[in-house]
N, C-alpha and C positions, 0 to 999 in steps of 0.2 A: 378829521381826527382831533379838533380840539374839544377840550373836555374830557378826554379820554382818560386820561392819566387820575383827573380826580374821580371818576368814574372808579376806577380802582379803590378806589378808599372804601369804599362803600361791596365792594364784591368780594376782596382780599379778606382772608383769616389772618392765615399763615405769614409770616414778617418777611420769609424768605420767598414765599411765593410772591409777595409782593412785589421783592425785587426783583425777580426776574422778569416779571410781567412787565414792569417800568423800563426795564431795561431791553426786554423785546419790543413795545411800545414807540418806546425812542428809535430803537433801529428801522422800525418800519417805518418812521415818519421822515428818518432821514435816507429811507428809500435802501436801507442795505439789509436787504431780506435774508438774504443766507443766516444770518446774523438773529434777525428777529426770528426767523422760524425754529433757529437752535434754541432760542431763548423761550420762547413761548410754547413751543410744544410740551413739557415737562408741563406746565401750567395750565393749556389744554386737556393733555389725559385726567387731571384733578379735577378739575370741573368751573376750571373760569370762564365765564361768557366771553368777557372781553378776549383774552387768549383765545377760546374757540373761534368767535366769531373773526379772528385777523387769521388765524391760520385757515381758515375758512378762503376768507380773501384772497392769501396766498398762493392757490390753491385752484380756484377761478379765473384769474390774472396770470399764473405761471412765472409769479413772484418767489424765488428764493428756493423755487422746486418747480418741478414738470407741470402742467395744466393739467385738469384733473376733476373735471367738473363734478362726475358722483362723490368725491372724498370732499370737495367744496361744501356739496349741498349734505354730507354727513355732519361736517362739522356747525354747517349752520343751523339744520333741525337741533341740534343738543345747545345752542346758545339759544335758539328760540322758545326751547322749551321750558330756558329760565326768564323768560320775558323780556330776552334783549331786545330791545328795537332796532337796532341798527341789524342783527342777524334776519328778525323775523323780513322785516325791506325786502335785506339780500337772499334771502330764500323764497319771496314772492317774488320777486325777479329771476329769478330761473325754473318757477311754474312758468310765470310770464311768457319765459322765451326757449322753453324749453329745454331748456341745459344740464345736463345731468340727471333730469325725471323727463317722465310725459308732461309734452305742454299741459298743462290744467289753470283754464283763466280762474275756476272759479276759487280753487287752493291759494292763487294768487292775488284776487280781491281779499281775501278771507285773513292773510298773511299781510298785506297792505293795511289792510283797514286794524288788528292787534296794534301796529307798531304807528297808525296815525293817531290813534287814541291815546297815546304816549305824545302826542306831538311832534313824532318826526313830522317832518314840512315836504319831505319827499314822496314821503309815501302817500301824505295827502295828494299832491300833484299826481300820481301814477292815478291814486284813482278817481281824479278827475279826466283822466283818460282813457279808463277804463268806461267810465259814463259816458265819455263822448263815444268811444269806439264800441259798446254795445258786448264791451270781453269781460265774459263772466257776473255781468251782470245786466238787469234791460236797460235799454240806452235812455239816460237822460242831458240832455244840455242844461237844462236846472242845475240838476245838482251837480254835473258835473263844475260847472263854473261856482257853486257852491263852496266847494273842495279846492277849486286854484285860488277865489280867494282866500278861502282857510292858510294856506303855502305862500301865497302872495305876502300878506300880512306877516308872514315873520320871516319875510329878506329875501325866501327863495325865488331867484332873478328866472329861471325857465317857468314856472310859476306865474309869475307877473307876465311874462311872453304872452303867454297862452292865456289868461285875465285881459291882457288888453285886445287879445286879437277877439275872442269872443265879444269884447263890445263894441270891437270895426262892425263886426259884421249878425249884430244881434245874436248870435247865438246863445240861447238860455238866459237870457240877459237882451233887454231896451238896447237897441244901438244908442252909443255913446261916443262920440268921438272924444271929445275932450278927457273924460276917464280913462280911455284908449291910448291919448297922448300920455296921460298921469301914469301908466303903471308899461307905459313902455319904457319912458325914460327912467322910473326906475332900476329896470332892466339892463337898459343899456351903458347906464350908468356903472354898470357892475362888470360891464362887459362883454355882456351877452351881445353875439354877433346877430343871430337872428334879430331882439329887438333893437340894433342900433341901425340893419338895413331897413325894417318895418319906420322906424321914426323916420328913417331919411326919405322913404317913401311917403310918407303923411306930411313932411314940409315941403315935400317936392311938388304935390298937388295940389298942398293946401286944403288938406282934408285935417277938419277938425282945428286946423291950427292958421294961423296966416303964412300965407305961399312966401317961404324963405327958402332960396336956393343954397346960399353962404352956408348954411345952418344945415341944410341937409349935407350936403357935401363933407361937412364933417362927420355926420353919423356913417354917410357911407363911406366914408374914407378910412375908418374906423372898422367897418365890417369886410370890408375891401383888403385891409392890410392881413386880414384875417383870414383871406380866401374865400369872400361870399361872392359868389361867381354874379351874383345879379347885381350886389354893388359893387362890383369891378365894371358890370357892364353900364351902368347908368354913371359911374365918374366918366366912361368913356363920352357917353352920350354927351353927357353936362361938356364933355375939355371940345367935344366937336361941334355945339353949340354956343357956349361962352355962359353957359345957365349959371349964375355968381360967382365965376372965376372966368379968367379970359381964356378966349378960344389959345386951343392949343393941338395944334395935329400931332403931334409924337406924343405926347399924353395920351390923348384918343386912341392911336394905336395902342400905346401900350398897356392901357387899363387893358380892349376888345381882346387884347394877346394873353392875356392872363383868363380873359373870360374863354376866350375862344380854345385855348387849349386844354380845358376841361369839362369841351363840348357843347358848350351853350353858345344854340344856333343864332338870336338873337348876335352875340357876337362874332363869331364866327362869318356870317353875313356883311355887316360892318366892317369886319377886317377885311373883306374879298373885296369891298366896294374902294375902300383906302387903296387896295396894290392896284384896283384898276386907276386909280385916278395921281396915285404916286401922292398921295398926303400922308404926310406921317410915316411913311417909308417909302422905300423906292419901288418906283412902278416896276411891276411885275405882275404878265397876266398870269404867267405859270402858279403863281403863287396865289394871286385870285382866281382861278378855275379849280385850285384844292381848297383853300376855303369855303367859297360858294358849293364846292360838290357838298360841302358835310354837312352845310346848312340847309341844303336842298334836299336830300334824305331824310331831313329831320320835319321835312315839309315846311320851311320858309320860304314863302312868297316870292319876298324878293329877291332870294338867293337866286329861287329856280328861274324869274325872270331875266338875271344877272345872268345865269347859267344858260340860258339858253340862247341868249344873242352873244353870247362869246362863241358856242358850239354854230352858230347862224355866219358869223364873220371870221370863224377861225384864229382867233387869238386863246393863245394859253392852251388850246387842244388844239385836234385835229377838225378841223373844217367838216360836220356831221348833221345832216339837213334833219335827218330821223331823230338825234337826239335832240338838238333846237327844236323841233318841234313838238316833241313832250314834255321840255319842260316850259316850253311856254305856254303851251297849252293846260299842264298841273297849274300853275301859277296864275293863268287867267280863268280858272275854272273855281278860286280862292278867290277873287276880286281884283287880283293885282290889273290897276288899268292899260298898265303901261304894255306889260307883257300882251294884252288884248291887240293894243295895234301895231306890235310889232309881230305876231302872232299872223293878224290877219296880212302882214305887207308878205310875209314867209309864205304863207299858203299860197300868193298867186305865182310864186316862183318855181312852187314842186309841181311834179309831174305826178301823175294817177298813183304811181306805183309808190313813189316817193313817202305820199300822202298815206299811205298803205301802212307802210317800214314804218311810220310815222306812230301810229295809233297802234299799233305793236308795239312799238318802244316804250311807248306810255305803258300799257299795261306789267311788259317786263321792269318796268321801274315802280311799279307801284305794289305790285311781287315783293320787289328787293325792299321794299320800304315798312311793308307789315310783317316784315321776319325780323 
């Protein structure tokens, strides 16, 4: 919203229309909508862009009135059709996504590309994604990455995200690592949680940059504290390795516990493996036989290996030769080695029938796993 208010200078006649618009203006920025939409409506029916286009928002958001998507995109077609950019955006974003009209990518390339010719920075970025994802227009990674630099270049941090990932991994653009590293940290610098886990992954490997643990830890500490489930799960990894901070088991748990309770099997796995071994909290198979199942469903290796010599020796469940044996057998049919010879010590202990039950349970789990 900054800018906004001088923006009015220049769209205002009326002294009084002014005011009110300033004064509905101010109340939406200080988020008390009731307030701005009394204020700004009068201003709206007249024909101010700025006013249409916030009641507009209003409207979308379920700001200061009920949601309302068709009256959203009402009021945003009559700002757009004074050439606001900030409306023409918001009304190519719900072609985009359908929200109050028929999805239409191409009405929303069309509506994107008015309001970047003006130099919104956003609407540049949309349709650099619109290039890469082939909506509403033929796909290019050229120019897609064309357009995120265009967005890049004046601040916009998702932008630079998506600028630097395109040069990880060549897309429309030479691989670049080091301009990779350049326009993530600007990114991250801003905040963006995505490019602050993306940085911590490229000093973590030492991709592009020299292999700094310290240094990553902080990017992912940073997207971590934010809920980035993968750097939750690699601070975990880092505190149960000592990767530039000292080994720390309750760390460890506790990053995997924040990963692992928003289903990321990787940690989830992790944390099944800690209750088996009581690091970082208290042994408990029970508690690593419900981790390991979530993880083993999600198709992790080593969950389902985990999984299956707890169900093989009866800790944390019930003692089940049929289910040990499908998931150790899922798991060593993935590579896991380990699960192979404990797989094969199982097999000489079942019986015909066993071995039966056996590869039926496999399939009934493999059932439950593609639904």
């Amino acid at each position: 919203m900054r800018k906004l208010a001088l923006a009015l200078l220049f769209l205002m006649a009326s002294p009084q229309l002014f005011a009110d618009t300033l004064v509905g203006v101010s109340a939406y920025e200080n988020r008390d909508y009731q307030t701005a939409f009394q204020e700004l409506i009068g201003p709206a029916k007249q024909g101010d862009a700025v006013a249409m286009y916030l009641i507009g928002r209003m409207y979308q958001y379920g700001r200061g009135v009920e949601k309302n998507y068709q009256r959203a995109v009402t009021w945003f077609e009559k700002a757009a059709d004074q050439n606001y950019a900030r409306a023409q955006l918001s009304l190519g974003y719900m072609y985009d996504s359908g929200h109050g009209v028929e999805k239409d990518f191409k009405k929303a390339f069309d509506l994107y590309m008015k309001a970047a010719k003006q130099g919104n920075a956003i609407a540049e970025r949309n349709i650099g994604l619109m290039y890469t994802m082939g909506d509403g227009v033929e796909k290019s990674y050229t120019k897609a990455t064309e357009w995120f630099k265009k967005s890049a270049q004046k601040g916009y941090s998702k932008a630079q995200a998506n600028l630097a990932y395109n040069y990880v991994i060549g897309r429309g653009v030479e691989k670049n690592k080091e301009k990779a590293v350049y326009w993530y940290t600007k990114a991250a610098k801003q905040g963006n949680t995505k490019a602050q886990y993306s940085l911590g992954l490229l000093y973590s490997e030492g991709n592009g940059v020299e292999k700094n643990y310290p240094l990553a830890n902080k990017w992912f500490r940073l997207a971590a504290n934010k809920g980035h489930v993968k750097a939750q799960a690699y601070l975990g990894y880092h505190y149960l390795k000592g990767y530039g901070l000292s080994k720390n088991m309750d760390r460890a748990a506790h990053f995997f516990k924040l990963s692992a309770s928003k289903g990321f099997a990787y940690s989830q796995a992790e944390l099944g493996i800690l209750y088996m071994q009581g690091k970082g909290v208290k042994k408990s198979y029970q508690q690593a036989s419900f981790w390991l199942t979530k993880a083993a469903f999600q198709g992790n290796k080593r969950a389902q290996g985990k999984l299956g010599y707890l169900y093989s020796v009866g800790l944390g469940v019930d003692k089940n030769m049929a289910k040990a044996y499908a998931w150790l057998s899922l798991a060593a049919n993935k590579g896991n080695t380990q699960a192979k010879k404990d797989l094969e010590r199982l097999k000489q202990s079942m019986s015909s029938e066993e071995l039966m039950e056996g590869k039926e349970t496999v399939a009934e789990i493999q059932s439950r796993m593609r639904k």
